[in-house]
TIMI-495232 format. One record per residue (C-alpha): residue in one letter; x, y, z. Coordinates in steps of 0.001 Angstrom, whole numbers, padded with zeros to 6 digits, always signed. Each point is the difference from the previous one (the first is absolute). Last residue first. Example, Ala and Ser with C-alpha at 12.3 -4.5 7.8 and 13.67 -1.06 7.14 Angstrom:
<fifis>
S+013670-001060+007140;A-001370-003440+000660;
</fifis>
This chain:
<fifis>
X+036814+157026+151212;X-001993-003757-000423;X+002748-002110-000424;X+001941+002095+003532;X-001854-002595+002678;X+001058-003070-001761;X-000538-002435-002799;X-003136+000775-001061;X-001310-002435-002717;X-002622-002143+001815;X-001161+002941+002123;X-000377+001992-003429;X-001804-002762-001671;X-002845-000095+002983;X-000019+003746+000017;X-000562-000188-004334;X-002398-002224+000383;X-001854+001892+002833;X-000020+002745-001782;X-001289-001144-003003;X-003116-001833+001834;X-000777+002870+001281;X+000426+002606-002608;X-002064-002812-002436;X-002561+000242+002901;X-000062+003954-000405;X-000934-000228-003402;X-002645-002207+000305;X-001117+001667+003409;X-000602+003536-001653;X-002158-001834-002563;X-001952-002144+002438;X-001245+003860+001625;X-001072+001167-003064;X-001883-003353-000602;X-001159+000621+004097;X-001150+003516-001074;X-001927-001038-002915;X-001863-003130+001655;X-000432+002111+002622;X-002379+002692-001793;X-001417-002805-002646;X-001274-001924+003132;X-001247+003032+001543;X-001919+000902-003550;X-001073-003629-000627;X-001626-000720+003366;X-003423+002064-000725;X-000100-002010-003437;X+000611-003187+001583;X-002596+000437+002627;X-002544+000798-002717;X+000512-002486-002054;X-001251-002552+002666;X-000284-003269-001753;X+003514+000470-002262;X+002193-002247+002285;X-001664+001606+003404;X+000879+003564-001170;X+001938+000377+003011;X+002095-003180-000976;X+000308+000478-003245;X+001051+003868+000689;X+002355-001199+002972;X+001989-001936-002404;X+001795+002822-001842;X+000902+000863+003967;X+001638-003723+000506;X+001383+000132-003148;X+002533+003177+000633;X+000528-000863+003771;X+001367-003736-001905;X+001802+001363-002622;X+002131+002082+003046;X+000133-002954+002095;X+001470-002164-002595;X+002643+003080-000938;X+000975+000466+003733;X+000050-003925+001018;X+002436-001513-003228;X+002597+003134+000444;X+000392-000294+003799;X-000498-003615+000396;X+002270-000698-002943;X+003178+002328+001218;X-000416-001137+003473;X+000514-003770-001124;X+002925+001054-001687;X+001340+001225+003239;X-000977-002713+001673;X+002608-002235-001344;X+003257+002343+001235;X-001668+000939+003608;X-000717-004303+000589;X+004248+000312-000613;X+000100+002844+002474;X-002249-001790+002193;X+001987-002991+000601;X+003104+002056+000433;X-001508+002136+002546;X-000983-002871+002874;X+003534-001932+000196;X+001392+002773-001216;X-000506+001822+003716;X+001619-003310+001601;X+002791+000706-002386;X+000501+003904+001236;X+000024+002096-002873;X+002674+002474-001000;X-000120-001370-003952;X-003327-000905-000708;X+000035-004347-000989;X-002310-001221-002635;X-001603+002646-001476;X+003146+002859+000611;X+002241-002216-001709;X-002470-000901-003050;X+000091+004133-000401;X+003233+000411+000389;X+001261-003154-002293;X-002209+001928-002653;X-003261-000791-001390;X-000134+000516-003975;X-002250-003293-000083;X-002131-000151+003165;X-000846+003516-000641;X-000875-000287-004021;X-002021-003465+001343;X-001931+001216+002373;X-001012+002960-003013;X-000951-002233-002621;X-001996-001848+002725;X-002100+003215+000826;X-000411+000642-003588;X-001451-004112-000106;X-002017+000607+003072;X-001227+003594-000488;X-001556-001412-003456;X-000985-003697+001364;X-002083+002316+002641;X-002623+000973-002870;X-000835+003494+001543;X+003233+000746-002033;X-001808-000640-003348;X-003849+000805+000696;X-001028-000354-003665;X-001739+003458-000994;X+001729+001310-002885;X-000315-001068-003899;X-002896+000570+000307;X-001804+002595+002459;X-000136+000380+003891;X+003025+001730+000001;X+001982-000322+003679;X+001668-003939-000831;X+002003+002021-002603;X+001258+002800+001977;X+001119-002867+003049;X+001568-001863-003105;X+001741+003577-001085;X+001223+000621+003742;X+001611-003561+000316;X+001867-000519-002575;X+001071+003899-000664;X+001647-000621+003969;X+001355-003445-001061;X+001462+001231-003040;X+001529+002931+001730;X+001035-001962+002532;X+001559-002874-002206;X+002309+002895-001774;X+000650+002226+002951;X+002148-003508+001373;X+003050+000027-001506;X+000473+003992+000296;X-001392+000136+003874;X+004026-002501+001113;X+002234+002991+000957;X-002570+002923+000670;X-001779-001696+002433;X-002994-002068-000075;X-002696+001584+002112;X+001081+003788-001606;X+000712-001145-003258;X-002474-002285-000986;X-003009+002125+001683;X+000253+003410-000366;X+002782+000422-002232;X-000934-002996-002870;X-003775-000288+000484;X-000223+004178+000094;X+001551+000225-003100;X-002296-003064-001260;X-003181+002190+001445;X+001535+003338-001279;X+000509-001265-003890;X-003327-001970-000137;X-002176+003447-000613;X+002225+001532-002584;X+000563-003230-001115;X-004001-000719-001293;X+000324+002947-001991;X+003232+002106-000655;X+003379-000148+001893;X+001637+003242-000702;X+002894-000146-003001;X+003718-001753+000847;X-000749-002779-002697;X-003048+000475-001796;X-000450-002400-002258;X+002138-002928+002950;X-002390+001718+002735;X-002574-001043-001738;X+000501-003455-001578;X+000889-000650+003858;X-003851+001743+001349;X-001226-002276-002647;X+001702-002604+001405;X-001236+000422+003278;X-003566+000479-000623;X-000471-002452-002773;X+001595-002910+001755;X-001523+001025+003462;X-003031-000563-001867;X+000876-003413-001757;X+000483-001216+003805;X-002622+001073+001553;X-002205-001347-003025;X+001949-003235+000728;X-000837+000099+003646;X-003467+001019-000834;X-000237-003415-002070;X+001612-002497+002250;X-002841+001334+002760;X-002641-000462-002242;X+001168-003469-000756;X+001677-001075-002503;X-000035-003703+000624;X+003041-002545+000885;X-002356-002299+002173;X+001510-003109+000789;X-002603-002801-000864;X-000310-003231+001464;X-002533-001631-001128;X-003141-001941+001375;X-000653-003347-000724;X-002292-002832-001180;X-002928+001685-001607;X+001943+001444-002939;X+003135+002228+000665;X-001440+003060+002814;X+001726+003221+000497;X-000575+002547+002563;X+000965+003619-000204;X-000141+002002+002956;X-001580+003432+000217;X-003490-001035+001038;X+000031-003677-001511;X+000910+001076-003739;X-000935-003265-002244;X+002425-002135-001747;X-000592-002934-001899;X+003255-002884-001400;X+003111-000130-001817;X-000094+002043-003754;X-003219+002033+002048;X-003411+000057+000518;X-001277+002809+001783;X-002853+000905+002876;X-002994+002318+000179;X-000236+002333+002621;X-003844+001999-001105;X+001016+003530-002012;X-002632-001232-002331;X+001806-000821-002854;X+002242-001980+001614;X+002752+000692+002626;X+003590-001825+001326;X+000703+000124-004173;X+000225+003942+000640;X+003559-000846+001902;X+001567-000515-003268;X+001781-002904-000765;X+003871-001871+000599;X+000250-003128+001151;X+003264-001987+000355;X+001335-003233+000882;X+003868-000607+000344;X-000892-002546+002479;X-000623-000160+003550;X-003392+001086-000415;X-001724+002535-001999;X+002227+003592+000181;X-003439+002590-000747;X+000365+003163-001568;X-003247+001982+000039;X+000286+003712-002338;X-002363+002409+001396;X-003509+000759-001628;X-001322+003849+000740;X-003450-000092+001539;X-003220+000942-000617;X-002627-000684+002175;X-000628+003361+001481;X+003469+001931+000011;X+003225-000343-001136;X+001034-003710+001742;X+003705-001170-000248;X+000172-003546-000372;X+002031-002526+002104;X-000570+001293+003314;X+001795+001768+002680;X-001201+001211+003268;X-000913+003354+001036;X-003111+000246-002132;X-001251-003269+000903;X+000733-000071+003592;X-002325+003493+000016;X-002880-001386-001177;X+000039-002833+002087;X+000286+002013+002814;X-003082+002403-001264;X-002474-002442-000182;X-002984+001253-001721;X-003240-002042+001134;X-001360-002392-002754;X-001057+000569-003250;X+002544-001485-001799;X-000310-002799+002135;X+001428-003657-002093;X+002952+002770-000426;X+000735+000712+003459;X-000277-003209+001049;X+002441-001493-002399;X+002845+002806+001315;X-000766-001336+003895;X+000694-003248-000966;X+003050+000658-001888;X+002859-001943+001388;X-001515-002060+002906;X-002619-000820-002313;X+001194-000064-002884;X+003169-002221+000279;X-002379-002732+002535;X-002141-000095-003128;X+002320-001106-002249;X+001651-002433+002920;X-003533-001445-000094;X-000903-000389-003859;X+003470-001213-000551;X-000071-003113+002607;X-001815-002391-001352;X+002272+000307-002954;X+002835-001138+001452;X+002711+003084+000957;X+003089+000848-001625;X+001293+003218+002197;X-000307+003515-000290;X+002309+003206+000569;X-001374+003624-000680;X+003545+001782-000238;X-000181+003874-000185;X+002567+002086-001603;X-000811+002753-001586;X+000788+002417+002333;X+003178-001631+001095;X+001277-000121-003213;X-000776+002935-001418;X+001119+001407+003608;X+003896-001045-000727;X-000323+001251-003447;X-000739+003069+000156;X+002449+000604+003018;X+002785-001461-002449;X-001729+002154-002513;X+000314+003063+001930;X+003198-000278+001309;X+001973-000859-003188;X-001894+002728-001959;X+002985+002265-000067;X+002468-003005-001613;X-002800-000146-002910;X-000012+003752-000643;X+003807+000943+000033;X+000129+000115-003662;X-002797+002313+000003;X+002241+002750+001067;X-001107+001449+003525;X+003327+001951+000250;X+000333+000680-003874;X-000006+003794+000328;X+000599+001071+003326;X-002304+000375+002686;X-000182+003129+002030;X-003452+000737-001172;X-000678-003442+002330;X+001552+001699+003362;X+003126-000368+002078;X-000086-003367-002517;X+001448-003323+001960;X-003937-000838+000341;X-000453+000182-003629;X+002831-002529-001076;X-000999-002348+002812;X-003606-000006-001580;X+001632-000352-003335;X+001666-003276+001258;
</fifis>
C-alpha cells in the first residue's frame, strides 16, 4: 500500500523513484474502499417492510405510517406561517435525506433505488419525482406500484389492496459525501504519489508539504510508539486511512456549502461500522497472550477470576462501543451548538415578526457562531487523533506478546 510505502520513508523527499508507482494503486486503496463500502451499505440501507392488507384496511395503516412517522413534518408545512421551531429545524439538518437542498426551494435530485418485494424487483428514479411543480409532496408511479416520501422513509403502495415491501438502496446524502470523501482522498493522495514519483528525492510541494508531518507523525507518534516496533509496519496502513477517514469527513461536515455539509460521523452508523472494522482487526490478529490474559491472568487467585474474567471479556466488546460514543457524541454536539445559535435569530426575531430582535441578535450570534466553527475544526482533527489512538492501543494490546515488544 502507498500509504505503507510513505510511512516507512524517514521523510517523503526521501522517497525513491518508483516507490508510490501507480502499479501499486489498487492494493493501496484496500482500506479505504473496504471501509467505503462497509458504510455504503449501512448508510443506505433502510428496510420499510409492509404486509398484504384488504382494502378496508389501506386508508388506515396509510395514515397510521404518517402520523406516527411524520406528523410533526405535515404540520409544519400545512403552517408556514406558524411559530419557528428550532428542534425541528435542527433534526433536519443533522439527519439524512434523500435530496440535497441548496438554498430556498431548490434542491439537488438524488438517485432513489428501491428493492420491491421478495423478488428481483427494482426501481430506480430521481428523488425530484417525491415533488411537483409546486414544491407540494407529490407521489410516483412506478414499474410495481406508488411511492411517496413519508418524512425520510419511503413507503410504497401496489393498487388498493396492499402495501409493498420495499428495501431502500437510495443515494442518499449521506452515500453521496462518503463518495465525495472518497474521490477526494483519491485526488489528494495520488496526486501527492504522481508527485513524489516526478520528483523523486526533491521537497514535497503543495498539498504534501502539509500532509507529510501529520502521516509522519501517524506512523512514530502513534503506530509506533502504542504498537511496538515489531508488529506498527502492518498496521500504519489502516491508521493512516482511518485517521485521513475521519479528519476529512469531520472537514467536510464543517462547510456549510455543496458538495459539503452532510453530518457524516454525527451519523452513528459511521463510528459504528469504523468502530466494527476495528473489533474485528483486534479480535482477528489477537494473540494466545492476549486471549490468555482475557480469560484467565496468570498469578491470579481463581476465586479473583471468578469476578475479573467476566469483565475482561465485557472490557473487549465495550471498547468498540467507546470508540462510537466518543466519535458519534462530539461531532453531533458540535453541529448541534452551531444550529442552536443560527437559530436564536428566528427565534429572537419572533420568525420574521420582530425584525428588530433578530437584527440586534445577529452580531453575537455571528461572534460565537465563528468561534465555536473554529472551535469544531480543532475537534475534527483531534477526534480522528482519538479515535486513532485508541485503535492502534486496542491493536497493540492484542499483538504484544510480552513486556520487551514494545522496547
Amino acid at each position: 500500500m502507498w500509504f505503507g510505502r510513505i510511512a516507512e520513508l524517514p521523510t517523503f523527499a526521501a522517497a525513491k523513484k518508483g516507490a508510490l508507482s501507480m502499479r501499486s494503486f489498487p492494493k493501496s486503496l484496500r482500506a479505504a474502499l473496504v471501509l467505503a463500502s462497509a458504510l455504503f451499505v449501512s448508510t443506505g440501507r433502510g428496510q420499510h417492510q409492509g404486509v398484504q392488507e384488504p382494502a378496508g384496511n389501506e386508508d388506515a395503516v396509510a395514515e397510521e405510517v404518517l402520523h406516527d412517522v411524520s406528523g410533526d413534518d405535515l404540520e409544519v408545512e400545512s403552517q408556514p406561517n406558524g411559530s419557528f421551531k428550532a428542534g425541528e429545524l435542527i433534526m433536519e439538518h443533522i439527519g439524512d435525506s434523500h435530496d440535497w437542498h441548496l438554498w430556498g426551494h431548490t434542491h439537488l435530485p438524488l438517485p432513489i433505488i428501491l428493492k420491491v418485494g421478495d423478488g428481483w424487483n427494482w426501481e430506480l428514479f430521481s428523488s425530484s419525482r417525491f415533488m411537483d411543480e409546486h414544491h407540494h409532496p407529490a407521489s410516483y408511479r412506478g414499474k410495481h406500484g406508488e411511492y411517496r416520501l413519508v418524512g425520510k422513509n419511503i413507503v410504497g403502495t401496489c393498487g388498493v389492496d396492499c402495501v409493498l415491501k420495499v428495501t431502500d438502496l437510495s443515494i442518499t446524502k449521506n452515500v453521496a459525501t462518503l463518495f465525495f470523501c472518497v474521490a477526494l482522498m483519491l485526488l489528494v493522495f495520488v496526486g501527492i504519489a504522481r508527485g513524489y514519483r516526478k520528483r523523486g528525492v526533491a521537497a514535497p510541494q503543495g498539498p504534501a508539504s502539509l500532509l507529510e508531518p501529520i502521516i509522519l507523525f501517524v506512523r512514530d507518534d502513534i503506530a509506533k510508539n502504542s504498537i511496538g516496533e515489531k508488529h506498527y509496519q502492518r498496521f500504519t496502513p489502516y491508521l493512516l486511512t482511518l485517521f485521513f477517514f475521519i479528519w476529512f469527513l469531520n472537514l467536510i461536515g464543517l462547510i456549510p456549502i455543496f458538495p459539503f455539509g452532510a453530518n457524516l460521523t454525527g451519523n452513528i452508523v459511521t463510528p459504528l461500522v469504523l468502530a466494527a472494522a476495528t473489533f474485528l482487526i483486534v479480535t482477528f490478529v489477537a494473540n494466545s497472550h492476549y486471549w490468555r490474559h482475557i480469560v484467565a491472568m496468570p498469578g491470579i487467585p481463581p476465586f479473583v477470576l471468578i469476578i475479573l474474567t467476566p469483565i475482561e471479556i465485557m472490557g473487549h466488546f465495550i471498547r468498540p462501543i467507546v470508540l462510537v460514543i466518543r466519535l458519534f457524541a462530539n461531532i453531533m454536539a458540535g453541529h448541534i451548538v452551531l444550529l442552536v445559535f443560527f437559530c436564536l435569530i428566528f427565534i429572537f426575531s419572533k420568525n420574521g415578526a420582530n425584525p428588530v430582535g433578530g437584527w440586534a441578535t445577529s452580531p453575537f450570534v455571528l461572534a460565537f457562531t465563528v468561534f465555536i466553527n473554529c472551535l469544531e475544526l480543532l475537534v475534527g482533527a483531534l477526534q480522528a487523533y482519538v479515535f486513532t489512538l485508541l485503535t492502534s492501543i486496542y491493536i497493540g494490546t492484542a499483538v504484544a506478546g510480552g513486556h520487551d515488544d514494545h522496547h
